[in-house]
Phi, psi and omega in degrees: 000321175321286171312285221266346157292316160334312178278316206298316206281316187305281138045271186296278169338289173308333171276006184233316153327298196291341165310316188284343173261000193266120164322155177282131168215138167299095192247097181233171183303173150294147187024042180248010182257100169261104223249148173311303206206144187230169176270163184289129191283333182224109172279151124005109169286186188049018175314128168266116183301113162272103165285143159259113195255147157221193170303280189263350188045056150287269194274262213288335157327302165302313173276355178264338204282316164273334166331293178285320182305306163338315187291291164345309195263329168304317203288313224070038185261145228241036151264153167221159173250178176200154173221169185210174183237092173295352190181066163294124190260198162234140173246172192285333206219170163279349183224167118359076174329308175301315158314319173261334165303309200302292190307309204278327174295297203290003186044089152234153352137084224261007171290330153348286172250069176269021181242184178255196179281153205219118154316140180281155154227156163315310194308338180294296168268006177272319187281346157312154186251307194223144191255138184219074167325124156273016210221027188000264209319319181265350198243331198284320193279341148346294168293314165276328181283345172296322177245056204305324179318333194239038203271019177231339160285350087021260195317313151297335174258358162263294222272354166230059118092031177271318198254101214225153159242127164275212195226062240213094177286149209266175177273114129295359174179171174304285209327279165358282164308327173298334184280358194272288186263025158269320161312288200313283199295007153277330177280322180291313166329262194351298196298314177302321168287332162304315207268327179276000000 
């Protein structure tokens, strides 16, 4: 009998780990949940597009991309963000499990990210006002070697600050990630007081 509350016990654990890597999701009535920020039905005219790059357009990218919009829409600010992938793969889900606990804390509104991830194109970075690698060290010959055509227009929106990287280290684990996307939203902060 011992042994099998044992197995029983094992069971329960492992069905509760894998529980714990799975995004947070909300099982509420429709529209009894009131989110800090929700996304916007109309932008502004003259809205300025913001890119976001990460690796895989998983984690942090994603997460800088609801993070500002959230700031944006509260404010009403004639900004949108987008994110991207320099070397997108498939994943079982679309964002980060860490990206969706983080967003389910800051309570913002997970309509935020309804697409799946998406490979950068030029078409991504040319209509931007400002492009944001998260990565010096992994994104920037990315970015340049993805578009070698535009490497001198490239050259210029990094040399008047359009095109910027910060150093936003990718996640090996939750610790990790938290230090990741408290970085991000300190990168955002910033970035967002700059822009208004």
């Amino acid at each position: 009998m011992r042994s099998l509350s044992l197995i029983l016990l094992s069971v329960l654990l492992s069905a509760n780990l894998k529980a714990a890597d799975e995004p947070i999701t909300r099982i509420e009535p429709p529209g009894s949940h009131v989110y800090r920020c929700s996304p916007r039905k109309e932008f502004p005219a003259g809205t300025r597009q913001i890119l976001f790059v990460c690796s895989g357009n998983y984690f942090r990218s994603r997460y800088a991309e609801a993070y500002f919009n959230c700031l944006s829409d509260r404010a009403g600010a004639p900004f949108h963000a987008i994110s991207r992938g320099v070397r997108v793969g498939d994943h079982d889900t679309n964002v980060s499990p860490l990206t969706s606990y983080r967003m389910a804390e800051r309570n913002i509104d997970p309509a935020y990210l309804y697409s799946l991830s998406k490979q950068i194109q030029w078409e991504d970075v040319d209509p931007s006002a400002w492009v944001i690698g998260m990565n010096r060290s992994e994104h920037r010959s990315w970015i340049y070697g993805l578009f070698p055509d535009q490497d001198s227009e490239l050259r210029l929106r990094e040399e008047t600050g359009l095109l910027r990287f910060w150093n936003v280290p990718d996640a090996s684990g939750p610790v990790d990630g938290d230090r990741s996307l408290d970085q991000i939203e300190a990168q955002v902060d910033q970035l967002f007081k700059v822009l208004q």
